[in-house]
C-alpha positions in Angstrom: -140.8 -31.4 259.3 -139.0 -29.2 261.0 -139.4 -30.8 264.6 -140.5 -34.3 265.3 -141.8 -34.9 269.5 -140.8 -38.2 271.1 -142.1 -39.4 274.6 -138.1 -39.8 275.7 -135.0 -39.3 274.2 -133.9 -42.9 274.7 -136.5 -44.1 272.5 -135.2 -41.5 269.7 -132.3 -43.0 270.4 -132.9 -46.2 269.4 -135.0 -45.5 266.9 -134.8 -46.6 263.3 -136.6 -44.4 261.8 -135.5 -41.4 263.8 -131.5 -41.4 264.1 -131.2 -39.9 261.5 -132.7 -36.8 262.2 -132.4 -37.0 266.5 -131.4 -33.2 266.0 -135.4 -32.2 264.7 -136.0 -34.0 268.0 -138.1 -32.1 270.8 -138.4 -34.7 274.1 -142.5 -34.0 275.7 -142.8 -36.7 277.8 -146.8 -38.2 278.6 -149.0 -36.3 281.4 -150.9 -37.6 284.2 -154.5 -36.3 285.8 -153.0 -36.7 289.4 -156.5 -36.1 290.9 -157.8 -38.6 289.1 -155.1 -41.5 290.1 -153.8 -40.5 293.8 -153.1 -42.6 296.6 -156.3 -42.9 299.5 -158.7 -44.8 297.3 -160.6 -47.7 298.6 -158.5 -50.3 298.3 -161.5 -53.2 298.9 -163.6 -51.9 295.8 -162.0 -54.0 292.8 -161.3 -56.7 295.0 -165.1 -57.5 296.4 -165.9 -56.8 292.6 -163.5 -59.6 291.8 -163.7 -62.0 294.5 -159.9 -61.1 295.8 -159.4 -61.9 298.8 -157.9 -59.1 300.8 -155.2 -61.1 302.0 -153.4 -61.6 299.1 -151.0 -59.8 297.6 -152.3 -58.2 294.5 -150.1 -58.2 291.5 -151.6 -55.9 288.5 -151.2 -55.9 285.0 -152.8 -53.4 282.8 -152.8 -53.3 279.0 -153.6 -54.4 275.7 -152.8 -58.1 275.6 -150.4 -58.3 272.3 -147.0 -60.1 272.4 -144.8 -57.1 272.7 -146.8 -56.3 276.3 -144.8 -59.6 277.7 -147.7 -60.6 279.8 -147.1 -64.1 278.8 -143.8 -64.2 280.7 -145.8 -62.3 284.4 -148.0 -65.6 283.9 -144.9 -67.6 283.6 -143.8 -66.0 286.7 -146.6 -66.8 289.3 -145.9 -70.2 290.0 -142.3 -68.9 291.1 -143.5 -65.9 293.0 -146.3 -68.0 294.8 -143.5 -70.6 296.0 -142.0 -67.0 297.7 -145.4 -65.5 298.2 -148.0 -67.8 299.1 -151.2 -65.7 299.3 -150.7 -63.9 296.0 -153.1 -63.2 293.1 -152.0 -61.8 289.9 -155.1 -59.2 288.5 -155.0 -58.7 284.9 -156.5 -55.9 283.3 -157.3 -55.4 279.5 -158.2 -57.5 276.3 -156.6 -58.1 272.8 -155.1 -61.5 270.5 -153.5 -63.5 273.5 -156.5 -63.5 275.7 -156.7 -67.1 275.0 -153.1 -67.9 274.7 -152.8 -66.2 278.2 -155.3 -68.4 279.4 -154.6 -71.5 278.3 -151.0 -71.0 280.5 -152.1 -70.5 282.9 -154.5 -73.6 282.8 -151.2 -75.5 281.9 -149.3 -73.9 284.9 -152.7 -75.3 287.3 -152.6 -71.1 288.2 -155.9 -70.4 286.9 -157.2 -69.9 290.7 -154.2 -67.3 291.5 -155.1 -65.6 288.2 -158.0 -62.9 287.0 -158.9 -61.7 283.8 -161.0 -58.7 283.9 -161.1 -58.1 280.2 -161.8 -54.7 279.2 -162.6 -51.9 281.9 -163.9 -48.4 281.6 -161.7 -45.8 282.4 -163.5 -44.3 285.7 -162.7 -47.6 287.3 -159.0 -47.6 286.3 -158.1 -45.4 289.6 -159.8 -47.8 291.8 -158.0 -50.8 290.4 -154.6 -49.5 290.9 -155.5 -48.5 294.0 -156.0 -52.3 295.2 -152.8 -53.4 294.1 -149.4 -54.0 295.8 -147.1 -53.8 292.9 -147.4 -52.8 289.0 -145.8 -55.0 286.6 -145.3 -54.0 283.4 -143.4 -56.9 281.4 -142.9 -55.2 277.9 -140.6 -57.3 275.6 -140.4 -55.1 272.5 -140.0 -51.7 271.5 -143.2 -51.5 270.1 -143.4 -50.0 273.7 -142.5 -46.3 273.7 -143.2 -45.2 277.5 -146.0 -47.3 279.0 -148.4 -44.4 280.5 -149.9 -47.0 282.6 -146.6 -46.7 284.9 -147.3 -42.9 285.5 -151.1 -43.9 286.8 -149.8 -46.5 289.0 -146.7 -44.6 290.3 -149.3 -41.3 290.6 -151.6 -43.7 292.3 -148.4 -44.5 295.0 -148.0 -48.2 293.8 -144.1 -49.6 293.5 -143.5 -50.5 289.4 -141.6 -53.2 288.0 -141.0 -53.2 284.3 -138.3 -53.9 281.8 -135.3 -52.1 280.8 -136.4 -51.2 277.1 -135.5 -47.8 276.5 -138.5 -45.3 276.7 -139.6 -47.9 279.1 -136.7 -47.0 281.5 -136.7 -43.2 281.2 -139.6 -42.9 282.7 -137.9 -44.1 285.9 -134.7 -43.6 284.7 -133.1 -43.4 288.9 -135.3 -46.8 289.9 -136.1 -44.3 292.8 -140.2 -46.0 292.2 -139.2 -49.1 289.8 -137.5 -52.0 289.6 -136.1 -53.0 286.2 -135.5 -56.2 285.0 -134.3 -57.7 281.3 -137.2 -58.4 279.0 -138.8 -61.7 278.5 -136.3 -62.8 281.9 -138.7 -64.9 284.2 -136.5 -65.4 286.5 -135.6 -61.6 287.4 -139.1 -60.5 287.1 -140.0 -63.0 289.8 -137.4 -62.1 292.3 -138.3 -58.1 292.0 -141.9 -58.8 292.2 -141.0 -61.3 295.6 -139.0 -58.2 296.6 -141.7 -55.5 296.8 -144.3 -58.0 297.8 -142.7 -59.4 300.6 -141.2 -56.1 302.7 -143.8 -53.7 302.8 -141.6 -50.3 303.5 -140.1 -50.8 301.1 -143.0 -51.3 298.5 -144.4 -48.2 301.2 -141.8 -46.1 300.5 -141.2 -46.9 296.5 -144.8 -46.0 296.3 -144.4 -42.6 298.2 -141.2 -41.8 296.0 -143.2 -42.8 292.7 -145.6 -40.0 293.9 -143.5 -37.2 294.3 -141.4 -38.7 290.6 -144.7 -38.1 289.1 -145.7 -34.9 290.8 -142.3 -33.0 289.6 -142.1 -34.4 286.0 -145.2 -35.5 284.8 -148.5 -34.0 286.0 -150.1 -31.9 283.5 -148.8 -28.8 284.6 -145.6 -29.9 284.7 -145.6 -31.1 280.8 -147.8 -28.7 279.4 
């Protein structure tokens, strides 16, 4: 073909299959609906639904729950964040192959009461979920993940991001001006950002504001398209 379009240039980068051909390559990154995912939401809605308690500090994961996702090493991660944190509940959104692997961790960890697992969701309750969250993680340990679209809905929806530094992953807050980035698959790290946002609310306040106004210049659907 005579052009080939990647979500970011740093995953053409790195790509296998495309560095031999990076100059066929046109960079359209993903688009958000930023009516639909916007700060102002009620932020009670999920957790009533889920028995949260609005105390806690709500960490969020949404995804498909395959091994390149890292969600194994978040749960890893809670015991350490709730010796930081001590009213904090990790909400996990999304189903697939390590449901029960995820599970049984946490079980072994003696989290399971700091943890939900809301399986699968329909979409129109997506906006409220981010909206009752204090930080997005997004663990990813693998390539496999190209962008992760699910950090434009929760930095359109004014939530502070942590996630890895995979390329494609990165780019999408290349600055950090919204994100914190941490190694893949390093526990450690991905505690200490997630105890960072959690526990000083301007900043996590003003991450979120800047994550709005990334989102709002690069990628809302007139932006892209």
């Amino acid at each position: 073909s005579d052009t080939i379009i990647t979500t970011t240039q740093s995953y053409a980068d790195n790509s296998r299959l495309l560095k031999s051909c990076l100059s066929k390559v046109k960079v359209i990154p993903n688009g958000i609906d930023c009516d639909l995912f916007k700060p102002g939401l009620d932020t009670n809605l999920i957790r009533k639904k889920y028995s949260i308690s609005s105390f806690d500090k709500l960490i969020l994961f949404v995804g498909c729950l395959e091994h390149y996702k890292g969600c194994e090493y978040l749960v890893r991660a809670l015991p350490i964040i709730a010796e930081g944190i001590e009213q904090v509940h990790l909400l996990i959104v999304g189903s697939g192959p390590q449901s029960v692997f995820l599970r049984q961790i946490a079980a072994a960890l003696h989290i399971e009461d700091k943890i939900t697992f809301a399986g699968y969701v329909e979409d129109d309750e997506l906006p409220y979920i981010y909206a009752s969250a204090d930080v997005f993680v997004l663990p990813s340990v693998s390539c496999y993940e190209g962008f992760g679209i699910v950090q434009l809905e929760a930095l359109s929806s004014g939530k502070p991001v942590v996630t890895t530094t995979l390329p494609g992953v990165r780019e999408v807050d290349s600055d950090g001006v919204a994100t914190l980035h941490v190694p893949p698959g390093d526990i450690t790290e991905l505690s200490l950002a997630a105890m960072k946002i959690l526990s000083d609310a301007s900043l996590a306040q003003w991450m979120g504001q800047r994550g709005r106004e990334l989102v709002l210049e690069q990628y809302s659907w007139p932006k892209v398209v």
